[in-house]
C-alpha positions as CSV (number, residue, x, y, z in Angstrom):
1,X,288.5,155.4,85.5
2,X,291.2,157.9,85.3
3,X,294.6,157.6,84.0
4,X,297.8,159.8,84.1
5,X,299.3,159.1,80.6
6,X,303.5,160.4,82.0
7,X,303.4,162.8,79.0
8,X,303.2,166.4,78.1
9,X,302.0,165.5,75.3
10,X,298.1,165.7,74.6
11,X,299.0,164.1,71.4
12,X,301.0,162.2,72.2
13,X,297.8,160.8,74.8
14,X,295.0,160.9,71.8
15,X,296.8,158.4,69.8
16,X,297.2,156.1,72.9
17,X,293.2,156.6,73.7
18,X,292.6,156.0,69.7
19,X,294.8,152.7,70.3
20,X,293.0,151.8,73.4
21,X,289.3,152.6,72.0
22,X,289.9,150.8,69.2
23,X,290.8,147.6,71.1
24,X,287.9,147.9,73.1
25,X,289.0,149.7,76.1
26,X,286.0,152.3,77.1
27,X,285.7,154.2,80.1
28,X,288.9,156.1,80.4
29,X,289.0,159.7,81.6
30,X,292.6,160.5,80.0
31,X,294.6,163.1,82.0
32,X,298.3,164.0,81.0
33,X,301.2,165.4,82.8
34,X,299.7,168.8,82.0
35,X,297.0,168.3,84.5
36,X,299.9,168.1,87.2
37,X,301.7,170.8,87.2
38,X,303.4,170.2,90.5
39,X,304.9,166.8,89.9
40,X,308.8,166.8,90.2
41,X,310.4,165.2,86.9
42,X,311.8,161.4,87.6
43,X,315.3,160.8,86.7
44,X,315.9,157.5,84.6
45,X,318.7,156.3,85.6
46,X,317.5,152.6,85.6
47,X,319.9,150.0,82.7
48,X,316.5,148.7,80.9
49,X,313.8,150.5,78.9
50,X,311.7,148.7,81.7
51,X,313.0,149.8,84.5
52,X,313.1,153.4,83.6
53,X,309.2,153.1,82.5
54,X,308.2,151.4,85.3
55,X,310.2,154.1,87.8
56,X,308.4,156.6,85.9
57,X,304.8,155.2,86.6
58,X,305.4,154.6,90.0
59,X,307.0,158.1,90.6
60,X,304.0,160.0,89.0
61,X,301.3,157.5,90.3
62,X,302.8,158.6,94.1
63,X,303.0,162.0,92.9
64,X,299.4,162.1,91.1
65,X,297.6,159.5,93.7
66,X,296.0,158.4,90.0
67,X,296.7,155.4,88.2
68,X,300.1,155.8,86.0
69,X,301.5,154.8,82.3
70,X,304.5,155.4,81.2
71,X,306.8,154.6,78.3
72,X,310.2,154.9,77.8
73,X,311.3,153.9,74.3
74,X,314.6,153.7,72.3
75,X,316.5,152.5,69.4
76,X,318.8,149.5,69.5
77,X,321.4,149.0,66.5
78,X,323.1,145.4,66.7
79,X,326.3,146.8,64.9
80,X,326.9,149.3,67.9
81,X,326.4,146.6,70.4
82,X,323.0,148.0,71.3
83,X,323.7,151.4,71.0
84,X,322.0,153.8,71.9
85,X,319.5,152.2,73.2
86,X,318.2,153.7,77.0
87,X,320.3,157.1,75.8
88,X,318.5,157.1,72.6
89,X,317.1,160.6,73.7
90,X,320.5,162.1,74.9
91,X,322.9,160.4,72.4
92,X,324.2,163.2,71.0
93,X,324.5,165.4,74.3
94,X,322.2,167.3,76.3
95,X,319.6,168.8,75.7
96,X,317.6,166.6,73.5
97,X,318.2,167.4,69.8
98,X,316.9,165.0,66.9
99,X,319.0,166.0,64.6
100,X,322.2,166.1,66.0
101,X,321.2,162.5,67.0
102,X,321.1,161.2,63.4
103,X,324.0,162.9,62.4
104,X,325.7,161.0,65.6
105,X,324.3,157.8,64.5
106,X,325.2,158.3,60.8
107,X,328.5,159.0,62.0
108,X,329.2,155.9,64.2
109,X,327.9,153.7,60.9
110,X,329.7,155.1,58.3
111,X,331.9,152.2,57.6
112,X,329.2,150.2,58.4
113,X,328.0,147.6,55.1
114,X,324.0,147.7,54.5
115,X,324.0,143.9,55.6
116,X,324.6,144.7,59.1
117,X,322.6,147.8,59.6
118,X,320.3,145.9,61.6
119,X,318.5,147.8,64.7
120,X,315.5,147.6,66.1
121,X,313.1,149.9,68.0
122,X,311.7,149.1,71.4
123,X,309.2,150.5,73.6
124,X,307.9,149.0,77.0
125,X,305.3,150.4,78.6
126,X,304.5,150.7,82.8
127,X,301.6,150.8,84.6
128,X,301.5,151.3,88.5
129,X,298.9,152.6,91.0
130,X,299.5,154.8,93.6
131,X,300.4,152.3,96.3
132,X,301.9,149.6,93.6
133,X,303.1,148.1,90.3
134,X,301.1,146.5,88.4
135,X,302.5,145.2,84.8
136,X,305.7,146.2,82.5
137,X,304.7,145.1,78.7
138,X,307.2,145.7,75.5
139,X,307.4,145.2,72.1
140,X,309.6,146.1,69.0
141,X,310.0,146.7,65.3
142,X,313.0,145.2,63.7
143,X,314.6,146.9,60.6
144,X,317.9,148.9,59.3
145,X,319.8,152.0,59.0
146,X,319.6,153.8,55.9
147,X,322.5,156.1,54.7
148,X,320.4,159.4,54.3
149,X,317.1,160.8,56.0
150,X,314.1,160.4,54.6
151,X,310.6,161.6,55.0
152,X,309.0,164.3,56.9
153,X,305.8,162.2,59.2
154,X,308.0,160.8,62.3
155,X,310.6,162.3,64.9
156,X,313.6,160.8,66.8
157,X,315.5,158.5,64.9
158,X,312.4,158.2,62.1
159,X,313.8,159.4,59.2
160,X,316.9,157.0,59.3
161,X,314.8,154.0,59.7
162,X,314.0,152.0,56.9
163,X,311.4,149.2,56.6
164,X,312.9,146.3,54.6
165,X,309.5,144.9,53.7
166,X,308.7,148.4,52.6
167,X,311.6,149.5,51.7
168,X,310.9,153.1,53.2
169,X,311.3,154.8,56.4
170,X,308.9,155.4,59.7
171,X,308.8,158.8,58.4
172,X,307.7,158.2,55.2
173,X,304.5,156.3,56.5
174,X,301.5,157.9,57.6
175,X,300.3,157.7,61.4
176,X,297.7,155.3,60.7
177,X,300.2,153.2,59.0
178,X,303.4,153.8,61.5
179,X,300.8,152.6,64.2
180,X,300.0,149.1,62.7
181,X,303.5,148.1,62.7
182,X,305.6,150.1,65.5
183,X,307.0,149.4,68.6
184,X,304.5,151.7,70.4
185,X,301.6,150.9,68.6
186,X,302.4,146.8,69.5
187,X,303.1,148.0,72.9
188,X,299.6,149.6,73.4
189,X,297.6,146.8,71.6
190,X,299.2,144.3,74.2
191,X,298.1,146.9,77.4
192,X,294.7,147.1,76.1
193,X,294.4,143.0,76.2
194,X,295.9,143.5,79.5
195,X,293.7,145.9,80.7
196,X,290.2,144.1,79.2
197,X,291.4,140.5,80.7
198,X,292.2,142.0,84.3
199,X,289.4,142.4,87.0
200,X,289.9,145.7,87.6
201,X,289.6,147.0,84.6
202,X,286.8,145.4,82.9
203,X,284.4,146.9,81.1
């Protein structure tokens, strides 16, 4: 069966596959957003990490007529009420920069004690056929804001995360590591026992 993984990103796509194989999920022809060139981009403009996932795997499951997954995925910091959450991307400005990002955040949390650093990442994932939705699934990781960056292996908000039980960052874990215990890597595992206990997709 084929499916549009909503990403540019081939890599991106081969750790989902790696996610999904290793769960048991066989059987997949993988295509990305590379493969369809043609397809307008989707504005997310919905108020939940949901929404805007699932509007995204509708939109490029109409677009692609090929059955669609799509993430949208953010950070959520209990001291800024939420914040940035669904603008986690953008929250520094347009256009997207990671960097300017963390400074932002580091910035808002300044006066900010270590006890109520709290955040936590979450990602939900979409999946819709051409003619309908099908499931929205989510999951998190809970930890804190540290004071500096640290560590070189993630993006976004990575190097500013810190794992209490590890005391280190999502960048200072490798990717075998980072996708035992993030929000994504959850995600997926819980689309892949969707996908093996539904009908359709049985092996």
């Amino acid at each position: 069966m084929r499916l549009l993984i909503a990403t540019t990103n081939r890599g991106k796509a081969r750790e989902i596959n790696a996610e999904l194989l290793a769960e048991g999920v066989r059987d997949l022809e993988l295509l990305t957003l590379q493969d369809f060139p043609g397809i307008p981009d989707v504005v997310e403009d919905q108020p939940t990490f949901g929404g805007n996932a699932m509007k995204k795997a509708r939109h490029y499951a109409a677009h692609s007529n090929v059955l669609s997954l799509a993430d949208d995925s953010g950070l959520c910091v209990d001291a800024l009420g939420g914040a940035p959450g669904i603008y986690s991307a953008r929250y520094a400005g347009e256009p997207c920069d990671d960097a300017a990002n963390n400074r932002k955040l580091l910035a808002a949390l300044k006066d900010v004690p270590p006890e109520k650093r709290h955040a936590q990442f979450i990602c939900a994932l979409a999946l819709a056929l051409p003619d309908k939705p099908l499931v929205v699934l989510s999951d998190y990781v809970a930890g804190g804001i540290g004071y500096i960056p640290r560590g070189d292996n993630g993006f976004g908000y990575d190097p500013l995360f810190v794992l209490p039980e590890l005391g280190l960052t999502t960048a200072e874990l490798s990717m075998e590591q980072k996708s035992q215990i993030s929000h994504r890597g959850k995600a997926v595992r819980r689309l892949a026992q969707w996908l093996l206990e539904n009908p359709i997709f049985a092996p």
